[in-house]
LOGURO-913056 format. One record per residue: residue in three letters; z, x, y of N, C-alpha, C, O in turn; residue number from 0. Coordinates in Angstrom, 2 decimals, padded with zeros to 5 digits. Layout:
PT residuo n.w n.u n.v ca.w ca.u ca.v c.w c.u c.v o.w o.u o.v num
PT ALA Z X Y Z X Y Z X Y Z X Y NUM
...
***
This chain:
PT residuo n.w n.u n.v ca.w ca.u ca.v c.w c.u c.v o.w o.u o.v num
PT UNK 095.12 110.85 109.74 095.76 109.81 108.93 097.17 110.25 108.54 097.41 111.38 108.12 0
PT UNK 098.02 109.38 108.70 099.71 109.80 108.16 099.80 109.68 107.00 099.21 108.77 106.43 1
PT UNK 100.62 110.63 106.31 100.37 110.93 104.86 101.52 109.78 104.15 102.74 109.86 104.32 2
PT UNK 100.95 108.89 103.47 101.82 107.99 102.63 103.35 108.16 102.68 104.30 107.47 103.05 3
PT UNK 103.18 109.39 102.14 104.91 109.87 101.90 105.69 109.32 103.05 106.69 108.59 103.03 4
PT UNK 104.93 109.90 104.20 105.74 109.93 105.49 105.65 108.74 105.67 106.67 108.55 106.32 5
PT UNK 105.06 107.56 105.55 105.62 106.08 105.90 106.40 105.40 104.91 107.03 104.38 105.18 6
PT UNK 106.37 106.03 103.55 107.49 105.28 102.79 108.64 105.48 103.20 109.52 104.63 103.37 7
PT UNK 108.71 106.99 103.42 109.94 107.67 103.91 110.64 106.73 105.38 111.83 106.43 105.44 8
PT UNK 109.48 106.33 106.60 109.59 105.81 107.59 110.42 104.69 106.81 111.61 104.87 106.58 9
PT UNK 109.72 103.44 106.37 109.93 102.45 105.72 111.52 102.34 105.18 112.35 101.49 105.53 10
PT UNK 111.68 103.38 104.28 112.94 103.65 104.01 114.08 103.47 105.09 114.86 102.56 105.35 11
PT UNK 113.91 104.31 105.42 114.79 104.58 107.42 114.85 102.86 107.75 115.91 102.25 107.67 12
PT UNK 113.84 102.35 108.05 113.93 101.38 108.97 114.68 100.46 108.35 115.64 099.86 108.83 13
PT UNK 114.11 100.35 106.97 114.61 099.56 105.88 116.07 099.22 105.84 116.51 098.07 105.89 14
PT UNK 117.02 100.68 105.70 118.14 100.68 105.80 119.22 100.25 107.46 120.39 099.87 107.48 15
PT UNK 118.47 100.46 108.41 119.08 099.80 109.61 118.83 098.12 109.81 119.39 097.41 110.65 16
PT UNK 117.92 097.74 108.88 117.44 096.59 108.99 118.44 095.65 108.33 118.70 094.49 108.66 17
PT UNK 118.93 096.33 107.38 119.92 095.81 106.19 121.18 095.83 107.21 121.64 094.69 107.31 18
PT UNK 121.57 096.37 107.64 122.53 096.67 108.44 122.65 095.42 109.05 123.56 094.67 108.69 19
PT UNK 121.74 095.03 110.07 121.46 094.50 110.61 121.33 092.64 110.26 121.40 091.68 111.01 20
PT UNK 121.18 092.73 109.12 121.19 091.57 107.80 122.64 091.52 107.91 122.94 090.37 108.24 21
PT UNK 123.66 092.24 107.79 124.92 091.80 107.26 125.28 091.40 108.12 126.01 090.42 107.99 22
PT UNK 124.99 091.94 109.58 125.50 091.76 110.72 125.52 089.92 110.86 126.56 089.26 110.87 23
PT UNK 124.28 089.41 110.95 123.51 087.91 110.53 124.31 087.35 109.67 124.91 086.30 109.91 24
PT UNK 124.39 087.94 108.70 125.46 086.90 107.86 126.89 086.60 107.87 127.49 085.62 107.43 25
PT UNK 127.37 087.74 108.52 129.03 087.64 108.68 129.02 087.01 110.03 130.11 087.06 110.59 26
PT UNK 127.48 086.09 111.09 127.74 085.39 112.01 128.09 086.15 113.18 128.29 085.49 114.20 27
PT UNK 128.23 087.88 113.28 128.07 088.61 114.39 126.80 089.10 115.14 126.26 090.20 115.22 28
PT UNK 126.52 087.76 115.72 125.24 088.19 116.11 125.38 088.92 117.57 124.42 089.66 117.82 29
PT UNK 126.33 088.87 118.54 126.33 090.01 119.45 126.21 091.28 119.24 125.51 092.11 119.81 30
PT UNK 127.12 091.41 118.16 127.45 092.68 117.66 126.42 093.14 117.35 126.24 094.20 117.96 31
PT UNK 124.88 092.64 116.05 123.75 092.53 115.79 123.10 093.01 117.06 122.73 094.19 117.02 32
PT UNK 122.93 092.53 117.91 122.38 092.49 119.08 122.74 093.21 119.92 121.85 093.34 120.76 33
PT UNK 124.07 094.07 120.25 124.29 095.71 120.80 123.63 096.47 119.81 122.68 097.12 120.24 34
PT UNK 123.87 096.59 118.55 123.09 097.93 117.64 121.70 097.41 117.39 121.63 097.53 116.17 35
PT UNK 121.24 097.21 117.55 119.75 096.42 117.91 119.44 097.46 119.42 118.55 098.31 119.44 36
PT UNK 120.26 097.20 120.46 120.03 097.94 121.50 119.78 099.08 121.72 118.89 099.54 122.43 37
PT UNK 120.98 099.89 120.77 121.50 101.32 120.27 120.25 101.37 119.87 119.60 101.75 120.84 38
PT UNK 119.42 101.17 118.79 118.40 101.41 118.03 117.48 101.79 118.90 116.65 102.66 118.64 39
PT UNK 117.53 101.24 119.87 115.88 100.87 120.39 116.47 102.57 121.18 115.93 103.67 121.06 40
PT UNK 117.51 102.27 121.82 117.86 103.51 122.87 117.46 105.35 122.24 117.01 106.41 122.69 41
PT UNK 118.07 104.69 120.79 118.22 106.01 119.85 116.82 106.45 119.54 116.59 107.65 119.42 42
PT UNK 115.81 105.51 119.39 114.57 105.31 118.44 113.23 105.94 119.77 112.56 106.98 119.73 43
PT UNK 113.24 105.32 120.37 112.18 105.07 121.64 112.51 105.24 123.09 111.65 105.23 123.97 44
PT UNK 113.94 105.39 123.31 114.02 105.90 124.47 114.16 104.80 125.70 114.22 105.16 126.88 45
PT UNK 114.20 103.19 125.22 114.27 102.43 125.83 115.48 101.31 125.44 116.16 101.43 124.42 46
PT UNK 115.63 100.21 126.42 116.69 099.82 125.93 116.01 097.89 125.51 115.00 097.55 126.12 47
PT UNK 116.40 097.26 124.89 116.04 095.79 124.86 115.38 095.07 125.69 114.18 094.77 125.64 48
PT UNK 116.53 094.63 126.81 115.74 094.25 127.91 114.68 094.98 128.80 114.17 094.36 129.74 49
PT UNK 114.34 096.29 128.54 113.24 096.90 129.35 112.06 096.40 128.33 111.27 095.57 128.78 50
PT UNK 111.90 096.85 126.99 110.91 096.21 126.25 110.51 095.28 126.24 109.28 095.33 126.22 51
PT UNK 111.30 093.29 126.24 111.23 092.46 126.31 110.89 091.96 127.88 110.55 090.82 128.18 52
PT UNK 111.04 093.00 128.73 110.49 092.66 130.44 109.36 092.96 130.39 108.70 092.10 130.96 53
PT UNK 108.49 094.11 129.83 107.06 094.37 130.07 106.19 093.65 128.97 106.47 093.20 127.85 54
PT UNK 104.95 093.72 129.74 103.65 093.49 128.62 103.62 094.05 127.89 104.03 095.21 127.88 55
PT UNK 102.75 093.04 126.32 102.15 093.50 125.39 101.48 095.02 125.58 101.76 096.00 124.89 56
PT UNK 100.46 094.95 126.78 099.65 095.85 126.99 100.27 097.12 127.54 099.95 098.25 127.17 57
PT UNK 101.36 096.79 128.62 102.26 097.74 129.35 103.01 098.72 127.91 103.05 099.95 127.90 58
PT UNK 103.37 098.10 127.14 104.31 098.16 126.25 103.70 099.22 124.97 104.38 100.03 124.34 59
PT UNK 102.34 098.97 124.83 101.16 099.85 124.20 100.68 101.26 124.94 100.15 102.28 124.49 60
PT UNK 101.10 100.88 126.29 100.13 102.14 126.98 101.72 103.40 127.12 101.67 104.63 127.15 61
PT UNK 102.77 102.66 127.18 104.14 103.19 127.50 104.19 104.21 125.42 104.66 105.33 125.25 62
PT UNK 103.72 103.55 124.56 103.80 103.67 123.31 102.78 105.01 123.13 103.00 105.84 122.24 63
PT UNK 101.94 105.11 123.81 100.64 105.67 123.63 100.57 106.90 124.47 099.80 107.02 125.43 64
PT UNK 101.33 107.71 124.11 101.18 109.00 124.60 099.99 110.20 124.91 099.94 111.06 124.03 65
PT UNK 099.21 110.33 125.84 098.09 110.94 125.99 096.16 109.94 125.29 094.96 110.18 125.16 66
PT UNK 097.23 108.79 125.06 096.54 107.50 124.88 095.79 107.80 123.44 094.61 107.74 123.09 67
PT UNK 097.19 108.19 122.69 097.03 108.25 121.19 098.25 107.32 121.14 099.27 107.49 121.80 68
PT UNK 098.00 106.12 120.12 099.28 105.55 119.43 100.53 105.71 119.03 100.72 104.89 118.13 69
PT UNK 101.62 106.40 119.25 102.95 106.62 118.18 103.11 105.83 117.70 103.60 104.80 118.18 70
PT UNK 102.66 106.05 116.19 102.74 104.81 115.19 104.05 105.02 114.77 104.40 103.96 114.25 71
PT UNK 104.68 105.59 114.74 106.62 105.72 114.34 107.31 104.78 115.25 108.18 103.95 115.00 72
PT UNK 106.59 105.17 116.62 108.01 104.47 117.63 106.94 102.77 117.55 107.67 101.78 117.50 73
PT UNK 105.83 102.54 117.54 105.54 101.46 117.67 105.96 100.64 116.24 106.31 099.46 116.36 74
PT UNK 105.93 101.11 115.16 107.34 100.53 114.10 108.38 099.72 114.59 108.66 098.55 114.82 75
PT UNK 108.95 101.11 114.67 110.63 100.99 115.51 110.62 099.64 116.35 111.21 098.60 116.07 76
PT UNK 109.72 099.92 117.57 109.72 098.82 117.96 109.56 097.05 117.61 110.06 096.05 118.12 77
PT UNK 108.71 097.25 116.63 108.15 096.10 116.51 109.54 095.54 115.01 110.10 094.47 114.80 78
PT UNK 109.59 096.43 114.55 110.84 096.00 113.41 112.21 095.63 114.16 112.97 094.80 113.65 79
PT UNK 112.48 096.20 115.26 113.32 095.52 115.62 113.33 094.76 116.49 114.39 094.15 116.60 80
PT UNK 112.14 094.39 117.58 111.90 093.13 117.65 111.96 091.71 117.18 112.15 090.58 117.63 81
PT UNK 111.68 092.40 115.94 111.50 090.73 114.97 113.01 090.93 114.33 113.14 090.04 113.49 82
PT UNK 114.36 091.83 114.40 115.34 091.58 113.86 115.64 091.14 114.99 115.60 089.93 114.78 83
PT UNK 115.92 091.28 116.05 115.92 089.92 117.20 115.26 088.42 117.69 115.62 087.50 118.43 84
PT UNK 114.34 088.67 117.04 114.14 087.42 117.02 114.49 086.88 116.23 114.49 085.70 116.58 85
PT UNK 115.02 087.03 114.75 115.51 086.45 113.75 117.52 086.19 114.27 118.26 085.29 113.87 86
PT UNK 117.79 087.16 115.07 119.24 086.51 115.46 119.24 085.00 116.25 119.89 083.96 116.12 87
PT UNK 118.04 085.50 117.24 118.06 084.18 118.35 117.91 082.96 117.57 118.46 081.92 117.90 88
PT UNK 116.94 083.11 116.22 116.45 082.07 115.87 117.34 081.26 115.06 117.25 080.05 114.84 89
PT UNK 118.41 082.27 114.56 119.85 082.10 113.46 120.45 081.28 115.08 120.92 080.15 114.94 90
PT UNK 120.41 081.74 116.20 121.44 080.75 117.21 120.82 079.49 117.51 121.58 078.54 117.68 91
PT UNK 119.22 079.24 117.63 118.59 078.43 117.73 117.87 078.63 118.70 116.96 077.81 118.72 92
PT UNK 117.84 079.32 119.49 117.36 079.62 120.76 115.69 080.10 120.06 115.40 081.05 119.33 93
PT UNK 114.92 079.12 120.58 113.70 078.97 119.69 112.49 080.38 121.06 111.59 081.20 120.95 94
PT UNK 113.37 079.76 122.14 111.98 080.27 123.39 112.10 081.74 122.94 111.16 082.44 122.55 95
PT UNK 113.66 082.18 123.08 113.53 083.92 122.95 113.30 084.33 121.83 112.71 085.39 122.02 96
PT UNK 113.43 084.07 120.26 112.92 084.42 119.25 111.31 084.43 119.09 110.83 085.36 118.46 97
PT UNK 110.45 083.42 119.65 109.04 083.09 119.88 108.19 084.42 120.52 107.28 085.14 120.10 98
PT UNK 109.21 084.31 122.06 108.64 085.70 122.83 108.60 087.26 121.84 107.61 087.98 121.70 99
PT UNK 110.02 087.52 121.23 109.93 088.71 120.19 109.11 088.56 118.87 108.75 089.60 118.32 100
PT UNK 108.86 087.66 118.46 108.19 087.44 117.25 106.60 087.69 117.63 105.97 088.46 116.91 101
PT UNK 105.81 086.93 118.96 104.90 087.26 119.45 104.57 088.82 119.69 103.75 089.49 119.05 102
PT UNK 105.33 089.21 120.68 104.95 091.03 121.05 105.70 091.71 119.40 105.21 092.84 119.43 103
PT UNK 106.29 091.68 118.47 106.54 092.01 117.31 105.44 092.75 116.86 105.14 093.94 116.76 104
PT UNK 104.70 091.13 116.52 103.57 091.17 115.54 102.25 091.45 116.41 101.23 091.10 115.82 105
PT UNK 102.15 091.74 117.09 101.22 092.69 118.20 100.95 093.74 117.91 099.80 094.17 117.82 106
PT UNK 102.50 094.69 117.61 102.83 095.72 117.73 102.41 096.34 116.25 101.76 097.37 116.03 107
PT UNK 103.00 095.39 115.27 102.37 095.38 113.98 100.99 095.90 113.60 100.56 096.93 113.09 108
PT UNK 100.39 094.57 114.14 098.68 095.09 113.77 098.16 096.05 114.57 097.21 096.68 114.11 109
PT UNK 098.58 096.34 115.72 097.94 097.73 116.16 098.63 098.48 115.30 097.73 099.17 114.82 110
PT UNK 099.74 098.85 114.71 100.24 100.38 114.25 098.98 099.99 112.50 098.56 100.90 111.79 111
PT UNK 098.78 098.99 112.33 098.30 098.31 111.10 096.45 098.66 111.18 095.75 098.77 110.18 112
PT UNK 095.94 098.78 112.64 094.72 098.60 112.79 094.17 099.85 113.16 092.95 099.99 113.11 113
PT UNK 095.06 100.98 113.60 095.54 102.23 114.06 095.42 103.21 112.71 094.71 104.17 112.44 114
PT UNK 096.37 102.55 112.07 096.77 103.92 110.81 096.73 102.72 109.39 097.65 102.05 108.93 115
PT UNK 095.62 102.77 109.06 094.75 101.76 108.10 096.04 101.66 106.40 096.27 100.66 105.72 116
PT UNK 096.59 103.09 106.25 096.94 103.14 105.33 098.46 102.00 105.05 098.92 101.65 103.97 117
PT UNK 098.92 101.67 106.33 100.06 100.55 106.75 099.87 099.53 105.56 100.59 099.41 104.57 118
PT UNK 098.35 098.57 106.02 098.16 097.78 105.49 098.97 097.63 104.17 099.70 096.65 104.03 119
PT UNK 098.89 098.43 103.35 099.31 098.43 101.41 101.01 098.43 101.70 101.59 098.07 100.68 120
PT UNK 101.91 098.73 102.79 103.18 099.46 102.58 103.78 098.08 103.10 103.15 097.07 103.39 121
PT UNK 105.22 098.31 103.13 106.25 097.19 103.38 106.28 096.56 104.95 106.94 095.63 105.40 122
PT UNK 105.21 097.50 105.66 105.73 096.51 107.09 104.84 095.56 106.96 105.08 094.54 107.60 123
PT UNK 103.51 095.57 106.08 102.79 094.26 106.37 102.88 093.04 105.75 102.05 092.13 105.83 124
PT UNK 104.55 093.03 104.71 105.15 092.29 104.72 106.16 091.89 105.68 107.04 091.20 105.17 125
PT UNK 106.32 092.14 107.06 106.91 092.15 107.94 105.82 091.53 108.88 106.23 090.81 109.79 126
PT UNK 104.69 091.71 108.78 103.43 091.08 109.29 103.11 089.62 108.99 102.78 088.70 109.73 127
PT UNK 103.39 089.68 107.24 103.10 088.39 107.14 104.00 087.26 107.42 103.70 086.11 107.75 128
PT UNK 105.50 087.94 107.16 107.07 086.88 107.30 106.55 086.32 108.87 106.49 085.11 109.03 129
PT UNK 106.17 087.28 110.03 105.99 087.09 111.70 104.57 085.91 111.29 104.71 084.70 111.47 130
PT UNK 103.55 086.38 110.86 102.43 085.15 110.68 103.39 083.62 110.21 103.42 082.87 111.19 131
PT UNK 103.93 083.18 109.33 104.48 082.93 108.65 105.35 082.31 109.72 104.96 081.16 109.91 132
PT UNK 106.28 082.60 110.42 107.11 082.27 111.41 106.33 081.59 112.87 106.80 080.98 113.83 133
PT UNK 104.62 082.13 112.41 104.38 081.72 113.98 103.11 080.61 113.86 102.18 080.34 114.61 134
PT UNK 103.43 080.24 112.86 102.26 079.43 112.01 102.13 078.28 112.67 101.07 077.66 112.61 135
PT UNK 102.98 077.90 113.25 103.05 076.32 114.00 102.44 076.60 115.58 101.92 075.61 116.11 136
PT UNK 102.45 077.44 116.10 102.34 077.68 116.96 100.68 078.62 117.66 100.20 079.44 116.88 137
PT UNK 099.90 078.41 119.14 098.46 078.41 118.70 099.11 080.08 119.41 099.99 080.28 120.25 138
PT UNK 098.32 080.94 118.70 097.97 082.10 119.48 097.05 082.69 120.28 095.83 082.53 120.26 139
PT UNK 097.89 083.57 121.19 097.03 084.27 122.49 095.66 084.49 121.45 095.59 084.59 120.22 140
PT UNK 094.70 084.53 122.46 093.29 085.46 122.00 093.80 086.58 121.66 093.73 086.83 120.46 141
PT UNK 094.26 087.28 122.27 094.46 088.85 122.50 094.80 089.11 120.66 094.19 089.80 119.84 142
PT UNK 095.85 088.33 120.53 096.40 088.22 118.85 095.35 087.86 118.12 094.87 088.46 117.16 143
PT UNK 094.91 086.59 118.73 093.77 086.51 117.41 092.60 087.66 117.13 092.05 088.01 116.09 144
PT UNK 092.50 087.97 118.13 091.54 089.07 118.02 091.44 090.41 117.23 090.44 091.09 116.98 145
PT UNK 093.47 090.75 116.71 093.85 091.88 116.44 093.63 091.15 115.02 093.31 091.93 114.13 146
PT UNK 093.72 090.11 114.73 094.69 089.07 113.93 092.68 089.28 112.55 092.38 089.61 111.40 147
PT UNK 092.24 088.95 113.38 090.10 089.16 112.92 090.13 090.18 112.30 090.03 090.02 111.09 148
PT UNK 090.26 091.46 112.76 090.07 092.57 112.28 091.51 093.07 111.26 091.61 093.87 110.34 149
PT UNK 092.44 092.24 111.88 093.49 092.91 110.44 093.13 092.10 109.01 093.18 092.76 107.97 150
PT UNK 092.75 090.60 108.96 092.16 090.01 108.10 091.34 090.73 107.19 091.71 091.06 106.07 151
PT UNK 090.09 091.01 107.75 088.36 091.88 107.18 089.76 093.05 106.72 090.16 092.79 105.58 152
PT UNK 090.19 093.74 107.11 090.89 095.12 106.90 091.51 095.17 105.36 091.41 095.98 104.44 153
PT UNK 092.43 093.53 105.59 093.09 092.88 104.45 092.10 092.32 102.99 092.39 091.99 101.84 154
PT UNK 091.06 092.41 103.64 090.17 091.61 102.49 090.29 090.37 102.36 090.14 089.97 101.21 155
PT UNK 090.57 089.33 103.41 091.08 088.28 103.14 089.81 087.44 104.64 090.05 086.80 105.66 156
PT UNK 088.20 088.05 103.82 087.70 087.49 104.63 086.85 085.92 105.27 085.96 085.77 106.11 157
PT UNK 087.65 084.89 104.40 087.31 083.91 104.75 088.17 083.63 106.18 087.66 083.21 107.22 158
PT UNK 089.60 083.95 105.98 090.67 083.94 107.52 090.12 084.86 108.66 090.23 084.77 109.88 159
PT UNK 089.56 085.65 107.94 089.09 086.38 109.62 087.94 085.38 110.23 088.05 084.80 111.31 160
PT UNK 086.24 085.24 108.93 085.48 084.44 109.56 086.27 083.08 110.47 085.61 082.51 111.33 161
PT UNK 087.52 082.69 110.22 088.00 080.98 111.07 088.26 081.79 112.13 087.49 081.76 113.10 162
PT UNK 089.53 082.77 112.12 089.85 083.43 113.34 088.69 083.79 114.40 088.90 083.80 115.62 163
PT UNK 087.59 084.04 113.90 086.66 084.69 114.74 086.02 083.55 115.64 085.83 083.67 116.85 164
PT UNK 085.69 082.31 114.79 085.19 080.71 115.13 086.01 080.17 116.30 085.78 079.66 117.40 165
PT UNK 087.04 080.50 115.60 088.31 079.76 116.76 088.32 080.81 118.40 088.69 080.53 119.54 166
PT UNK 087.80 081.92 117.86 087.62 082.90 118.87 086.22 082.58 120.07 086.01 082.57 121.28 167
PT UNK 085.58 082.39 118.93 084.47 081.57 120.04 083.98 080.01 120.60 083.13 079.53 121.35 168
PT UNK 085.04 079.60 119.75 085.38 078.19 120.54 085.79 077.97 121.67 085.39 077.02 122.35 169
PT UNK 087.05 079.22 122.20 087.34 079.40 123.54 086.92 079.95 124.43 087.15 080.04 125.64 170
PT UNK 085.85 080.57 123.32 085.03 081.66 125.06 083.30 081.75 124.13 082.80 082.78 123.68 171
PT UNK 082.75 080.46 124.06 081.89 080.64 122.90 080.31 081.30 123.61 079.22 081.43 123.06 172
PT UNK 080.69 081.59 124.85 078.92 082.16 125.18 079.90 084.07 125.36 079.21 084.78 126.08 173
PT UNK 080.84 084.61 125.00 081.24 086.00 124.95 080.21 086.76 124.30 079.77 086.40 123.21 174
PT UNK 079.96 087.41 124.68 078.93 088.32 123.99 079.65 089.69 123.24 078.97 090.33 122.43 175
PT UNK 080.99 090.09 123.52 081.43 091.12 123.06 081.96 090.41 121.26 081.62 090.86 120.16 176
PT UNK 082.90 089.17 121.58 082.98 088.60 120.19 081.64 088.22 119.43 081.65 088.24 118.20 177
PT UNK 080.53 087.90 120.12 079.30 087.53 118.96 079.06 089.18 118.30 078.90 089.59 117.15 178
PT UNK 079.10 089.69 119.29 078.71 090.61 118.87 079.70 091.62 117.56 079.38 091.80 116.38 179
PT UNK 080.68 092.02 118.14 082.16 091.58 116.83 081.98 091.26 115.35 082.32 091.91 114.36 180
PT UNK 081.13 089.65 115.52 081.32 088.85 114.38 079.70 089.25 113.93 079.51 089.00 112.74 181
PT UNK 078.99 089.58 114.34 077.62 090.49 113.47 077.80 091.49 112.84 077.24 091.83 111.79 182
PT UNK 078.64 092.07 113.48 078.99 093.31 113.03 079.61 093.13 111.69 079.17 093.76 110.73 183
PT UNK 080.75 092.18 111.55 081.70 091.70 110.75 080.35 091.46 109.19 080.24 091.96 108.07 184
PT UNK 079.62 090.51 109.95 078.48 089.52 108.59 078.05 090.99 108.13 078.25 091.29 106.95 185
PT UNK 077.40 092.04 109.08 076.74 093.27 108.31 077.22 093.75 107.36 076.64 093.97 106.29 186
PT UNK 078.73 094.07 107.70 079.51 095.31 107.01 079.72 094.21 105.59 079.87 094.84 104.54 187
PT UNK 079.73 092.96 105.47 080.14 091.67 103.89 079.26 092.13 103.39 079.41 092.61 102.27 188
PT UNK 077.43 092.18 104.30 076.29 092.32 103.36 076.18 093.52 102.38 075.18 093.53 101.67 189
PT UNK 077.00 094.45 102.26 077.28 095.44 101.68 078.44 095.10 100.52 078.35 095.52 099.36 190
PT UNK 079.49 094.30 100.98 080.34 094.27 099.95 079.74 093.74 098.23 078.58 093.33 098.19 191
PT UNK 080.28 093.75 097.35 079.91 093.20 096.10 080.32 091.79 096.06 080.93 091.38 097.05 192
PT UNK 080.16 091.14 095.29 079.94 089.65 094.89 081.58 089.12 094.17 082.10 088.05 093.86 193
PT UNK 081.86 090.26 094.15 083.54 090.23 093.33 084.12 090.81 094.62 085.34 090.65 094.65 194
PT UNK 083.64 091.43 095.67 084.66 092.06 097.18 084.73 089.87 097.57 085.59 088.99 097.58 195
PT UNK 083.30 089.99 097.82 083.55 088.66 098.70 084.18 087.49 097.86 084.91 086.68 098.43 196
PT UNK 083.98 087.41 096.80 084.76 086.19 096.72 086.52 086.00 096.32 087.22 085.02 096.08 197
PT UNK 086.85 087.88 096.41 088.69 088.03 096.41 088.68 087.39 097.57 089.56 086.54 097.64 198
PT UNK 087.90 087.50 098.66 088.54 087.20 099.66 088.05 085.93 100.37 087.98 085.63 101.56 199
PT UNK 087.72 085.25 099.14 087.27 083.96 099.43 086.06 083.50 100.48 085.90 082.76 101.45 200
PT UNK 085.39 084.35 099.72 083.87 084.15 100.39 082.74 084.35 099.74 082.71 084.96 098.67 201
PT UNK 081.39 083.72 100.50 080.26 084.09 099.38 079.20 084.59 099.87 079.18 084.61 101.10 202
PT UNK 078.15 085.06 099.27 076.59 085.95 099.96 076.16 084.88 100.87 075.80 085.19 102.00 203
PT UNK 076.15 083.62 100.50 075.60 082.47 101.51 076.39 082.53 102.46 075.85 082.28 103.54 204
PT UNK 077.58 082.79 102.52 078.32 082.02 103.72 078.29 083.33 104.89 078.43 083.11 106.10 205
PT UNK 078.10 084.51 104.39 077.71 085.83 105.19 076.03 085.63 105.99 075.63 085.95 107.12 206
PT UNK 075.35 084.98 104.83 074.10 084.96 105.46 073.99 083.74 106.43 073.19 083.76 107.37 207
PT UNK 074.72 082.78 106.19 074.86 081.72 107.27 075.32 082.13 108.72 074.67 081.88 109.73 208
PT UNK 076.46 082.76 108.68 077.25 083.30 109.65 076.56 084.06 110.60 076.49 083.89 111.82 209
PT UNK 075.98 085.03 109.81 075.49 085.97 110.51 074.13 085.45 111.08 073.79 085.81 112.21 210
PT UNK 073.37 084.62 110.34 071.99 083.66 111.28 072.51 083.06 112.37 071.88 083.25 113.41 211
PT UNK 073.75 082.22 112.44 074.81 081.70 113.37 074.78 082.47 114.64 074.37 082.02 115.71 212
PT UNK 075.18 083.51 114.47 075.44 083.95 115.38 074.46 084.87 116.22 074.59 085.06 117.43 213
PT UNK 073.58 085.35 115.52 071.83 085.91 115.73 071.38 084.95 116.38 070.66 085.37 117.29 214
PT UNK 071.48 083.54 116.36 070.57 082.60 117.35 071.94 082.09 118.52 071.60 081.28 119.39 215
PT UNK 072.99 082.43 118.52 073.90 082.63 119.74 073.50 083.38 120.69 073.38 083.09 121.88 216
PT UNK 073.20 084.74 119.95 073.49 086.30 120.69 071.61 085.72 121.74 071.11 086.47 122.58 217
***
């Protein structure tokens, strides 16, 4: 587990290029924005814009994942400045390329989020929610919703995971890996307290429903 310190400290860092990056936006230099955006990525991860924005989600994770452990630092990096690019495109209007970065962004997010648990409480998963928030109109990949389930339950915010999970098996509703997922999910509530489930807007019935639900699926 990464020790707090060291992600405030991260946080900090990013924080301050981010700001940078803000003024850039407002004084209307968004090229300019958009070379040190580049610099960043070059300086940070070793890659440049357009190589990140050419590969997969998945390509993009396994390239991140050194000895097929996570770098939760550079997958930050990445994903924070992703979404300060997509926030230029979106300042030009250019809706398609802000969409594409805002998507692999917040990807990048909940894995470093689903990865290194302690994220959740710190400032990028307000960077999580601004990207939810931004992509709200729009339906998401499975692949997202799926990260999107388990960052929910993680969040305590488990009435949104139970829809996410529904909506999950609406599209693929005889899957046996998601029924199975979402049992798992009803078990681990049957444990919570009566004040866990209903912060997160839920109740002992609606766990015991769910989970019968999906017992006569499986």
């Amino acid at each position: 587990m990464i020790n707090k310190d060291y992600i405030l400290r991260l946080a900090e860092q990013v924080g301050r290029y981010l700001a940078i990056i803000l003024r850039l936006r407002q004084a209307n230099r968004h090229e300019e924005a958009l070379i040190y955006i580049d610099e960043l990525f070059l300086q940070t991860v070793g890659m440049i814009s357009s190589f990140i924005n050419s590969v997969t989600e998945e390509m993009l994770l396994h390239m991140l994942s050194p000895l097929g452990k996570l770098d939760i630092n550079k997958c930050l990096w990445v994903a924070a400045l992703l979404k300060a690019e997509g926030e230029i495109y979106e300042d030009q209007g250019n809706e398609k390329e802000s969409y594409y970065r805002y998507l692999k962004s917040l990807r990048l997010f909940l894995e470093a989020q689903l990865h290194e648990r302690t994220l959740s409480t710190s400032t990028f998963s307000v960077e999580t929610e601004e990207l939810l928030q931004k992509l709200k109109e729009y339906e998401l990949p499975d692949t997202i919703k799926g990260k999107l389930f388990s960052y929910y339950e993680l969040t305590g915010r488990y009435a949104k995971a139970e829809d996410t999970l529904f909506e999950l098996l609406e599209a693929d509703y005889a899957n046996r890996e998601i029924i199975q997922q979402g049992i798992a999910f009803y078990q681990r509530l049957q444990v919570k307290s009566d004040s866990d489930l209903e912060a997160g807007e839920f109740s002992r019935d609606e766990v015991k429903e769910g989970l019968a639900e999906l017992r006569r699926k499986k």
